[in-house]
mmCIF file as gemmi writes it, N, C-alpha and C atoms, coordinates in Angstrom:
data_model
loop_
_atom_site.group_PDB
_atom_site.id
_atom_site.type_symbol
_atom_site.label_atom_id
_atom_site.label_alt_id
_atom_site.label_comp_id
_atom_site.label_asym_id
_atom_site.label_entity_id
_atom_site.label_seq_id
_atom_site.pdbx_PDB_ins_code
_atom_site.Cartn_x
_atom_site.Cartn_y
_atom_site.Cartn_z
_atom_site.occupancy
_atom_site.B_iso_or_equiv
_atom_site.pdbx_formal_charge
_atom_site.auth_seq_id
_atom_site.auth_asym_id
_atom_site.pdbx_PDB_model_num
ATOM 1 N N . UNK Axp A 1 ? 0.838 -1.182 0 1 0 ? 1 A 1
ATOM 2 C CA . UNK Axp A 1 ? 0 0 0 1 0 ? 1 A 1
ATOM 3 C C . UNK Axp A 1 ? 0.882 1.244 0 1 0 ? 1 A 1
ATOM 4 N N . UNK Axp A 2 ? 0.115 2.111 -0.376 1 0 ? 2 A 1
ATOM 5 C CA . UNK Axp A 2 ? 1.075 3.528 -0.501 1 0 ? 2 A 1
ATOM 6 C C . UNK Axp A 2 ? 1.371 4.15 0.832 1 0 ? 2 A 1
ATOM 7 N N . UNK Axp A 3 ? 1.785 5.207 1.053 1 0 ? 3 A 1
ATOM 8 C CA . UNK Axp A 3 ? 1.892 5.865 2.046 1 0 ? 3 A 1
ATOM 9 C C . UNK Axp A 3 ? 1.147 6.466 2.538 1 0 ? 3 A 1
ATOM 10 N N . UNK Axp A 4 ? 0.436 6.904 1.363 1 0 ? 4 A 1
ATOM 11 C CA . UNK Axp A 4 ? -0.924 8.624 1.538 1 0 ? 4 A 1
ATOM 12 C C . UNK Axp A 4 ? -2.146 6.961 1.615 1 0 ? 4 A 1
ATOM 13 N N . UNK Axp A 5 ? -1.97 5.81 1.499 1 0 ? 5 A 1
ATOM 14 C CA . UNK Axp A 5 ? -3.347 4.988 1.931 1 0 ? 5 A 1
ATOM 15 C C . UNK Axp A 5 ? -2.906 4.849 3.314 1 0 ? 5 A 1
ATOM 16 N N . UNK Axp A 6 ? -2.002 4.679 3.385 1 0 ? 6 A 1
ATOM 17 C CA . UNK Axp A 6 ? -1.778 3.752 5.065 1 0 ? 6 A 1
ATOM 18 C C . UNK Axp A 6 ? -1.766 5.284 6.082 1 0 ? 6 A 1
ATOM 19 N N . UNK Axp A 7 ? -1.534 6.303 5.73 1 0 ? 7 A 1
ATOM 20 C CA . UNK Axp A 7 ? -2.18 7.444 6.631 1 0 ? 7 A 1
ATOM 21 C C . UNK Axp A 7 ? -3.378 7.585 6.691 1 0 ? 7 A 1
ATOM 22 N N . UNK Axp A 8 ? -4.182 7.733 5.643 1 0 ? 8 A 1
ATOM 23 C CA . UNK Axp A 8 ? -5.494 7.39 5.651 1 0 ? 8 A 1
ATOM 24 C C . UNK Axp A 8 ? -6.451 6.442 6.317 1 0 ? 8 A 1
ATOM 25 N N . UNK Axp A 9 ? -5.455 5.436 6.401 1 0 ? 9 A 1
ATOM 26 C CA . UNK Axp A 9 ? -6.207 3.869 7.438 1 0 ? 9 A 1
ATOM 27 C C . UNK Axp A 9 ? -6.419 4.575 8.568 1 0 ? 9 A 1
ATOM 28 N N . UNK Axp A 10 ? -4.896 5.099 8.657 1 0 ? 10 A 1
ATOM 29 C CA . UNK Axp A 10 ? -4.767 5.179 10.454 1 0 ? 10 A 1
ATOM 30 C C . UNK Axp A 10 ? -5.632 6.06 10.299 1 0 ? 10 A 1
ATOM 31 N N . UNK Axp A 11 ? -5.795 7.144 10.075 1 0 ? 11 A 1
ATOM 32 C CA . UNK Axp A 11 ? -6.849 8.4 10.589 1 0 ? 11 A 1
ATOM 33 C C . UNK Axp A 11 ? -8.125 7.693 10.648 1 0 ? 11 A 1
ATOM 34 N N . UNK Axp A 12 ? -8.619 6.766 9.498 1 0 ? 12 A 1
ATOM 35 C CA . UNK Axp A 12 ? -9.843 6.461 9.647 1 0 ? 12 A 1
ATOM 36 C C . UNK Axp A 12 ? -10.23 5.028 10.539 1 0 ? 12 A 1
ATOM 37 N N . UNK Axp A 13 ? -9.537 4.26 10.835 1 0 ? 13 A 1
ATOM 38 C CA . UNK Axp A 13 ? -10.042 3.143 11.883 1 0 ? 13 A 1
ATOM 39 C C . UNK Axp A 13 ? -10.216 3.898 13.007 1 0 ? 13 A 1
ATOM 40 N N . UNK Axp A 14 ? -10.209 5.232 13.743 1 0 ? 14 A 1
ATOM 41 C CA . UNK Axp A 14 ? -11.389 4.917 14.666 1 0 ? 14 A 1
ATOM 42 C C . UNK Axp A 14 ? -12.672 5.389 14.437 1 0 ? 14 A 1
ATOM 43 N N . UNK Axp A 15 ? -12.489 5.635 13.335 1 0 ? 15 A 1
ATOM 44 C CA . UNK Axp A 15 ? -13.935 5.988 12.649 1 0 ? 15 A 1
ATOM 45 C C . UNK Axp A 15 ? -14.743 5.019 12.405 1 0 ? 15 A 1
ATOM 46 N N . UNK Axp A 16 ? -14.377 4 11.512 1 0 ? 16 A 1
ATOM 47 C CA . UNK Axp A 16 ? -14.748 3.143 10.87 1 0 ? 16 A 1
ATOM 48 C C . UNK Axp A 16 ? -14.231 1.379 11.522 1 0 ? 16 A 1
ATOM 49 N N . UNK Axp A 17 ? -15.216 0.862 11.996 1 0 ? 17 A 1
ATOM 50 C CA . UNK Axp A 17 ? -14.969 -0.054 12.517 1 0 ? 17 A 1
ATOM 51 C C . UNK Axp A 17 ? -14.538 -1.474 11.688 1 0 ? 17 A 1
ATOM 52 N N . UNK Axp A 18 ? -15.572 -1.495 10.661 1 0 ? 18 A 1
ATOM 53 C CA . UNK Axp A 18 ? -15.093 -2.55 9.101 1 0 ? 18 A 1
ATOM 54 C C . UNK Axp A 18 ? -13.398 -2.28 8.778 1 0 ? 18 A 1
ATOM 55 N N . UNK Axp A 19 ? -13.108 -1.03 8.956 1 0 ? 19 A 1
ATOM 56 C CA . UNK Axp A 19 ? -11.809 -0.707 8.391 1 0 ? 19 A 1
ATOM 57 C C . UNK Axp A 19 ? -10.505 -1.075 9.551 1 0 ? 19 A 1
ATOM 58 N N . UNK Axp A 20 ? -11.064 -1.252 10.766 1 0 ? 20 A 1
ATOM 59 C CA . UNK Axp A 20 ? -9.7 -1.496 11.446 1 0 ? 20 A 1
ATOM 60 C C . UNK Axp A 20 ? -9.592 -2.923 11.46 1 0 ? 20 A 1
ATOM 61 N N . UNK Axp A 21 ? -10.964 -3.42 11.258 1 0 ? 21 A 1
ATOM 62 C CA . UNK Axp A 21 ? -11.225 -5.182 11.455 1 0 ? 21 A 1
ATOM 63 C C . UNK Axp A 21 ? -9.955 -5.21 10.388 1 0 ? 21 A 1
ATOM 64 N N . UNK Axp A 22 ? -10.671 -4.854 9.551 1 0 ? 22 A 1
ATOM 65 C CA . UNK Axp A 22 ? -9.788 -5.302 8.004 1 0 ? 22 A 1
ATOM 66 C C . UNK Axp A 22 ? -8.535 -4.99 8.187 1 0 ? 22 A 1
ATOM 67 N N . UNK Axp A 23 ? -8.016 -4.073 8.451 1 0 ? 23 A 1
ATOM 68 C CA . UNK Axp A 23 ? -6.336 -4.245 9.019 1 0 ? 23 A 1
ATOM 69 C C . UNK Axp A 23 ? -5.831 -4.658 9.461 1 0 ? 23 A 1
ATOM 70 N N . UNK Axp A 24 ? -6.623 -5.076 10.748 1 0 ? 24 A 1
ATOM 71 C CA . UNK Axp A 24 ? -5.983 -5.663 11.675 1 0 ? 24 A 1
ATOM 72 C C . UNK Axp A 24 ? -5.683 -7.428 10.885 1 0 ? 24 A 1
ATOM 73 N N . UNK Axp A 25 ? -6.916 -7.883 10.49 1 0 ? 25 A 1
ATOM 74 C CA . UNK Axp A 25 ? -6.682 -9.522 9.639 1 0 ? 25 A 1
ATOM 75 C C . UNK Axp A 25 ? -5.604 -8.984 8.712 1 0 ? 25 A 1
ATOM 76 N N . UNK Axp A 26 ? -5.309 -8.097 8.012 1 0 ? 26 A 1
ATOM 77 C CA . UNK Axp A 26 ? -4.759 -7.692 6.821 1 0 ? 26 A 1
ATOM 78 C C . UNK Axp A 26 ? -2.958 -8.011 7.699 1 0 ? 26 A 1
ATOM 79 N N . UNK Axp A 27 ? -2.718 -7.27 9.191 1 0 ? 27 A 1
ATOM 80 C CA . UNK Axp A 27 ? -1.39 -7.419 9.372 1 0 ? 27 A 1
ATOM 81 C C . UNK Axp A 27 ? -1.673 -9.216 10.057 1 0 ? 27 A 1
ATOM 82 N N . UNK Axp A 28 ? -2.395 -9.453 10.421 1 0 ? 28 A 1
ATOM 83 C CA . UNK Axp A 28 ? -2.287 -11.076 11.192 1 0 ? 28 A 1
ATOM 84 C C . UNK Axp A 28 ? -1.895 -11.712 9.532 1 0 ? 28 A 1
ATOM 85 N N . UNK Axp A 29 ? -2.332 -11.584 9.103 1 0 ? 29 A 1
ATOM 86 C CA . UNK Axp A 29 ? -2.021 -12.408 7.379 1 0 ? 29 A 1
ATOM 87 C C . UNK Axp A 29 ? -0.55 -11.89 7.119 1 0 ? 29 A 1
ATOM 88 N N . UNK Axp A 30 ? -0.338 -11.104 6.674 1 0 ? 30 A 1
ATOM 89 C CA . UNK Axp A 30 ? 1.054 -11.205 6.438 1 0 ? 30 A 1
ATOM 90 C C . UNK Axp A 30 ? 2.273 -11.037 7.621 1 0 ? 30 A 1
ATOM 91 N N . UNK Axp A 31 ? 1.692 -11.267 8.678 1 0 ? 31 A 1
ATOM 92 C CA . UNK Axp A 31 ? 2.817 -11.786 9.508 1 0 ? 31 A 1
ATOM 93 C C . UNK Axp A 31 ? 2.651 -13.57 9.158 1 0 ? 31 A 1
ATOM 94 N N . UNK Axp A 32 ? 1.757 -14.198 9.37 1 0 ? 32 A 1
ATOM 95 C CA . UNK Axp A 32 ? 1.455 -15.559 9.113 1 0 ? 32 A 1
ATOM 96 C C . UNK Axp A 32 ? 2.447 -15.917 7.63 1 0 ? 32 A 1
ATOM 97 N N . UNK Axp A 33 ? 1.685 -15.001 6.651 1 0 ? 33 A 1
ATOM 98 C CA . UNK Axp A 33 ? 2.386 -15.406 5.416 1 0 ? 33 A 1
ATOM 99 C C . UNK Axp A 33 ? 4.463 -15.516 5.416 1 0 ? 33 A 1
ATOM 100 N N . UNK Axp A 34 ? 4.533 -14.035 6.314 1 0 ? 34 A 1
ATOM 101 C CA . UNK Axp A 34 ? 5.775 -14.356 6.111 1 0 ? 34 A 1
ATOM 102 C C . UNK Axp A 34 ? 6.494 -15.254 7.055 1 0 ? 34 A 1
ATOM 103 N N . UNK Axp A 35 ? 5.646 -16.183 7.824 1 0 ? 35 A 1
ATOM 104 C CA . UNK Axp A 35 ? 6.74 -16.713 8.37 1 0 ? 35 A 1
ATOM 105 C C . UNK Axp A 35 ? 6.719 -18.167 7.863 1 0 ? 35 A 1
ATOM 106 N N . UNK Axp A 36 ? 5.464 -18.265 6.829 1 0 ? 36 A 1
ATOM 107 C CA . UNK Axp A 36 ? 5.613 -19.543 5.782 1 0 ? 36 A 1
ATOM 108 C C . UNK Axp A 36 ? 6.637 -19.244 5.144 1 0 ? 36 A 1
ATOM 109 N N . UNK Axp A 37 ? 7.12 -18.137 4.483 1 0 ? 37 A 1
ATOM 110 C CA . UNK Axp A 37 ? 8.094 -17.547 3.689 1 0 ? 37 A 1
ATOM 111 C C . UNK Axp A 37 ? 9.137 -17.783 4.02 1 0 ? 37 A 1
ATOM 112 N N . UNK Axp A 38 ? 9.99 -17.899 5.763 1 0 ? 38 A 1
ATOM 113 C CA . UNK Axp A 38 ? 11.035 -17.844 5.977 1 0 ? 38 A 1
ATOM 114 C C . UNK Axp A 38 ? 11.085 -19.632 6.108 1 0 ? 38 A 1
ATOM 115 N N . UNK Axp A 39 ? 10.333 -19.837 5.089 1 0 ? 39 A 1
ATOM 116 C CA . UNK Axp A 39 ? 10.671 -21.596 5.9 1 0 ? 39 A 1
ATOM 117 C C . UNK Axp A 39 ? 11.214 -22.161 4.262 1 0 ? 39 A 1
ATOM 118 N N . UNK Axp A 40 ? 12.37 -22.832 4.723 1 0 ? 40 A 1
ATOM 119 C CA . UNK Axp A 40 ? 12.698 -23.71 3.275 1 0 ? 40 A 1
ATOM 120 C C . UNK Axp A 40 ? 11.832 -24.29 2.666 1 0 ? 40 A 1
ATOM 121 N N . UNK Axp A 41 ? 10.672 -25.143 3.021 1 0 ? 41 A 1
ATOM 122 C CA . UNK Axp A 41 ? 10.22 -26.154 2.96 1 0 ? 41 A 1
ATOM 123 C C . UNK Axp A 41 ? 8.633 -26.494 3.024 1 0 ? 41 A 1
ATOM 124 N N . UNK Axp A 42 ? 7.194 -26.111 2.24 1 0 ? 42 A 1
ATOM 125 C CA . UNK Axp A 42 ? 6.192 -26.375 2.945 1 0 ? 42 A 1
ATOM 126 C C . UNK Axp A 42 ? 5.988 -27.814 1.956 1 0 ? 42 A 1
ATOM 127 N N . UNK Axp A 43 ? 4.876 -28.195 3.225 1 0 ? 43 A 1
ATOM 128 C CA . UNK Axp A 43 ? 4.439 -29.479 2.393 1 0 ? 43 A 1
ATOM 129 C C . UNK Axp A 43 ? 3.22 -28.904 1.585 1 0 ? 43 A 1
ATOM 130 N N . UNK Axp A 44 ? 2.227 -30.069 0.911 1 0 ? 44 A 1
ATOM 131 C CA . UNK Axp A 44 ? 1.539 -29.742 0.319 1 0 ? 44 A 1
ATOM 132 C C . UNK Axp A 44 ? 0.153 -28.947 0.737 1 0 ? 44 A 1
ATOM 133 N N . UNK Axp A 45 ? 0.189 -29.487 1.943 1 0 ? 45 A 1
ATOM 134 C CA . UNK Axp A 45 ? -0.743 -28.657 2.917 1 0 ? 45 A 1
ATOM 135 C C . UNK Axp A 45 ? -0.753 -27.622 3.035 1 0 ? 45 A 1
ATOM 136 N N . UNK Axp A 46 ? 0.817 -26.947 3.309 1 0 ? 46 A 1
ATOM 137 C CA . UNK Axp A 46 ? 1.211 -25.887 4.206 1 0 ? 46 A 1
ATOM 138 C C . UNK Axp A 46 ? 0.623 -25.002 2.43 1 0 ? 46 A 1
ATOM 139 N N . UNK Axp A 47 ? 1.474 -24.747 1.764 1 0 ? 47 A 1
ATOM 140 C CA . UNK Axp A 47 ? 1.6 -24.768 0.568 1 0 ? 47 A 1
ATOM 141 C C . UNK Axp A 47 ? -0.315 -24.221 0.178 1 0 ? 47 A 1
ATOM 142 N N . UNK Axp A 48 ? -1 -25.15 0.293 1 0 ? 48 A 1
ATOM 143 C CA . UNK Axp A 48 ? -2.665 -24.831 -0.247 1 0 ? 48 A 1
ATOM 144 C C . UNK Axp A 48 ? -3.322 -23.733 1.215 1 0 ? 48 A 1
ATOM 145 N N . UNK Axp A 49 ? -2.254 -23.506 2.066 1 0 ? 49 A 1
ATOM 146 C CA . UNK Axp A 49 ? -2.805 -22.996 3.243 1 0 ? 49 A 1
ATOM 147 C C . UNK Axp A 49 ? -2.266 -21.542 2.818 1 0 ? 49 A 1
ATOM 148 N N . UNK Axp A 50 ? -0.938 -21.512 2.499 1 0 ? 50 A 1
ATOM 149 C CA . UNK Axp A 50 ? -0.439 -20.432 1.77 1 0 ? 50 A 1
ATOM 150 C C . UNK Axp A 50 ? -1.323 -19.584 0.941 1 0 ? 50 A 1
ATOM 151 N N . UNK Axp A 51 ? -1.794 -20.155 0.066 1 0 ? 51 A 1
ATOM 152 C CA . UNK Axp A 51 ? -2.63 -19.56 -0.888 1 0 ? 51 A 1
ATOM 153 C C . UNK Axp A 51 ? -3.761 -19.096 -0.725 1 0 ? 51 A 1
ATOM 154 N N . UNK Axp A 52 ? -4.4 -20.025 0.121 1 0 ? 52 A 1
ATOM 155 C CA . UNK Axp A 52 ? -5.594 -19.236 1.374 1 0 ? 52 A 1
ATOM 156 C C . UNK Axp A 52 ? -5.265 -18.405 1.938 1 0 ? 52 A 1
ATOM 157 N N . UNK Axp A 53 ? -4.258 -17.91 2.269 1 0 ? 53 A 1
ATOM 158 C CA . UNK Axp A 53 ? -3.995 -16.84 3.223 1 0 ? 53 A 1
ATOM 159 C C . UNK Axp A 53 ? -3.982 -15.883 2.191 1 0 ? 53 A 1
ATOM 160 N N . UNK Axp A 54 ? -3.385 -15.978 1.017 1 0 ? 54 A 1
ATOM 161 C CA . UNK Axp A 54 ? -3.196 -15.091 0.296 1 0 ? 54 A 1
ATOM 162 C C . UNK Axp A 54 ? -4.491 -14.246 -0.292 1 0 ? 54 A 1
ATOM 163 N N . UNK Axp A 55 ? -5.434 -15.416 -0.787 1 0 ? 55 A 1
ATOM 164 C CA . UNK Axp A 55 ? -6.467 -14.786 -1.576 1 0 ? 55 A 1
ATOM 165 C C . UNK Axp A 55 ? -7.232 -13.894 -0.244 1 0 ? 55 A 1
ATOM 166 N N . UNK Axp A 56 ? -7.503 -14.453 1.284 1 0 ? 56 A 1
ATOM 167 C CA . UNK Axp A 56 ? -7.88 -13.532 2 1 0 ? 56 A 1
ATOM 168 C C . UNK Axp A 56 ? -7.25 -11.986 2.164 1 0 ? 56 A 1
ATOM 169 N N . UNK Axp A 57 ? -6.037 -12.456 2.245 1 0 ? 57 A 1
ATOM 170 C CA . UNK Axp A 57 ? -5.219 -10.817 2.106 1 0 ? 57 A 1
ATOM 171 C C . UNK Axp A 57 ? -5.723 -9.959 0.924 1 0 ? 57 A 1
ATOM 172 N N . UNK Axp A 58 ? -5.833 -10.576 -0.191 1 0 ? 58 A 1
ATOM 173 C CA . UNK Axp A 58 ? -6.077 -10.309 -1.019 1 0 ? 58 A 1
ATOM 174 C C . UNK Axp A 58 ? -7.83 -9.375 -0.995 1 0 ? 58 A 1
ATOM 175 N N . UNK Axp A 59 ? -8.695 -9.914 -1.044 1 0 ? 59 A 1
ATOM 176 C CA . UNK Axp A 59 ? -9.662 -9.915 -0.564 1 0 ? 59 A 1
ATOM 177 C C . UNK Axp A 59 ? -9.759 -8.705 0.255 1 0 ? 59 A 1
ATOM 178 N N . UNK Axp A 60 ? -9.082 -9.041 1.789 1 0 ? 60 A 1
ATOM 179 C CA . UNK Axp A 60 ? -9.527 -8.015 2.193 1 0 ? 60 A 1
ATOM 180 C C . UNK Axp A 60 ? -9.038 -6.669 1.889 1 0 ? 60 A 1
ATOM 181 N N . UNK Axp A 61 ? -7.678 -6.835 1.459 1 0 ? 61 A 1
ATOM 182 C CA . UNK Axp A 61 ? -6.926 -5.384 0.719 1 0 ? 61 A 1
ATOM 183 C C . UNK Axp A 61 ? -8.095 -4.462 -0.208 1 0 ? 61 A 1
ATOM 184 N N . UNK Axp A 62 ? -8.811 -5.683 -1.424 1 0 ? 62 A 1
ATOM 185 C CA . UNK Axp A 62 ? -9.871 -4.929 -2.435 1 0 ? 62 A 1
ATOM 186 C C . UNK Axp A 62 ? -10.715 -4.43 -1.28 1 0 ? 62 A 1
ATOM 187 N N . UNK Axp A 63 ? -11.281 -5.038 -0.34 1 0 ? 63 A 1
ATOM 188 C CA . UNK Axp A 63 ? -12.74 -4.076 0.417 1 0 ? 63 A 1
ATOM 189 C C . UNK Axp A 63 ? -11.806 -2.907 1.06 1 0 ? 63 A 1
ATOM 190 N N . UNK Axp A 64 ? -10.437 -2.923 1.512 1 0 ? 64 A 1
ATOM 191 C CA . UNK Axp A 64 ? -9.649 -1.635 2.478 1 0 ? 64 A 1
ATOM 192 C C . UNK Axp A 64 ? -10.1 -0.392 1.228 1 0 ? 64 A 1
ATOM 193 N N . UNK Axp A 65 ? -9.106 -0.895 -0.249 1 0 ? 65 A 1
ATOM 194 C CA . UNK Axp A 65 ? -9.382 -0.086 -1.214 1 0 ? 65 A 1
ATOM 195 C C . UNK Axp A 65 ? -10.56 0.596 -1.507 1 0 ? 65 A 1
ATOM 196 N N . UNK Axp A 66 ? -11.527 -0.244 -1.39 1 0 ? 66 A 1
ATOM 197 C CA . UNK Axp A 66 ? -13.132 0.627 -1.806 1 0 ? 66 A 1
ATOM 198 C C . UNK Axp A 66 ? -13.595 1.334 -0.669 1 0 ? 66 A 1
ATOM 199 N N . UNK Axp A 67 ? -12.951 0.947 0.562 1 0 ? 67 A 1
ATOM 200 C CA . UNK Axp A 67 ? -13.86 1.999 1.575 1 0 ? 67 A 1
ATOM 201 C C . UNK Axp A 67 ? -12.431 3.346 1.299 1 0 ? 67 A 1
ATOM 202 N N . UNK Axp A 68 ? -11.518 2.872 1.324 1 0 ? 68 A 1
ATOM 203 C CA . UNK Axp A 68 ? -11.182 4.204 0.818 1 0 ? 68 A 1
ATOM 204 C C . UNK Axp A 68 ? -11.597 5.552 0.032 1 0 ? 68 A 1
ATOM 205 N N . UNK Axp A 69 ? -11.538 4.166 -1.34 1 0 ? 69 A 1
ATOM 206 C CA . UNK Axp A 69 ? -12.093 5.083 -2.58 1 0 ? 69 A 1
ATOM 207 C C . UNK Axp A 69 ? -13.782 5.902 -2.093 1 0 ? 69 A 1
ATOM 208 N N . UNK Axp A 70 ? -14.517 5.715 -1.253 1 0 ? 70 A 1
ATOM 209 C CA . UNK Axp A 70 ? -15.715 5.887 -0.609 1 0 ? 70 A 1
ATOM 210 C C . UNK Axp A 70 ? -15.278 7.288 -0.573 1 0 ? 70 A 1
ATOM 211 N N . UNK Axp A 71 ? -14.441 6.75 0.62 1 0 ? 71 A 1
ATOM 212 C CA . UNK Axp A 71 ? -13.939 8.053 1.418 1 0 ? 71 A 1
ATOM 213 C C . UNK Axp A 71 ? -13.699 9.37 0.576 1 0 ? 71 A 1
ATOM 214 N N . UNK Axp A 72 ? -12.888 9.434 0.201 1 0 ? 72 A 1
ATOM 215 C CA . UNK Axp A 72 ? -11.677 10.156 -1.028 1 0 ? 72 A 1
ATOM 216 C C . UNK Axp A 72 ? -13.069 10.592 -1.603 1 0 ? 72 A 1
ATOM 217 N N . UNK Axp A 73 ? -14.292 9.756 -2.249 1 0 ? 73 A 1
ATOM 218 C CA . UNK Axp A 73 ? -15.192 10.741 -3.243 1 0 ? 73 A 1
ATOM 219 C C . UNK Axp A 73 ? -16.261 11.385 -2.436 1 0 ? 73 A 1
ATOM 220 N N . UNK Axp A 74 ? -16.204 10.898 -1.163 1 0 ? 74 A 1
ATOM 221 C CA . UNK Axp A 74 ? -17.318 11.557 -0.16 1 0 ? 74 A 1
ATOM 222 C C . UNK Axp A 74 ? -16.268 13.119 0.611 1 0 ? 74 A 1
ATOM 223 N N . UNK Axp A 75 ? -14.988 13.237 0.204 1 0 ? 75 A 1
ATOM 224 C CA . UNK Axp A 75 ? -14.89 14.255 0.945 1 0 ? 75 A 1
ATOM 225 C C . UNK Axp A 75 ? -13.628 15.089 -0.22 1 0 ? 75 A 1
ATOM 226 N N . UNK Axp A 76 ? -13.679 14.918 -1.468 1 0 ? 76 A 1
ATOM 227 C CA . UNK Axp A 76 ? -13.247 15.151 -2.439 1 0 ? 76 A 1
ATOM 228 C C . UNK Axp A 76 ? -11.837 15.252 -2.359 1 0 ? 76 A 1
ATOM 229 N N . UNK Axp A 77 ? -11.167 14.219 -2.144 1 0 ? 77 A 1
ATOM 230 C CA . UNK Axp A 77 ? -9.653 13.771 -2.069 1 0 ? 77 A 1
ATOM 231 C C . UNK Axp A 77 ? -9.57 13.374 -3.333 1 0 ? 77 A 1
């Protein structure tokens, strides 16, 4: 994420309660992800668990983006 989004988070999660949820899963996921990352080795499991994690990150990044974009056209950013 950019810089001018991730100031934006912060100002707006205590506003917006959907939006801190979503961050907050957003950093539990890529701490998770990266510590599949620091591993030589997943099995096939680990591996299809990986990718789940991902498409959620994923996922929830697109809904962070649209309540943004909300934002930004509701207060002409």
């Amino acid at each position: 994420m950019e810089d001018r989004d991730l100031k934006l988070i912060e100002e707006l999660i205590p506003q917006n309660q959907e939006l801190a949820d979503l961050w907050k899963e957003h950093v539990e996921l890529e701490l998770r992800l990266r510590s599949m990352d620091d591993r030589v080795y997943l099995s096939s499991e680990e591996q299809m668990e990986r990718k789940r994690l991902q498409k959620l990150k994923l996922a929830g990044r697109d809904r962070m983006e649209a309540i943004l974009a909300e934002y930004r056209a509701q207060s002409g950013q």
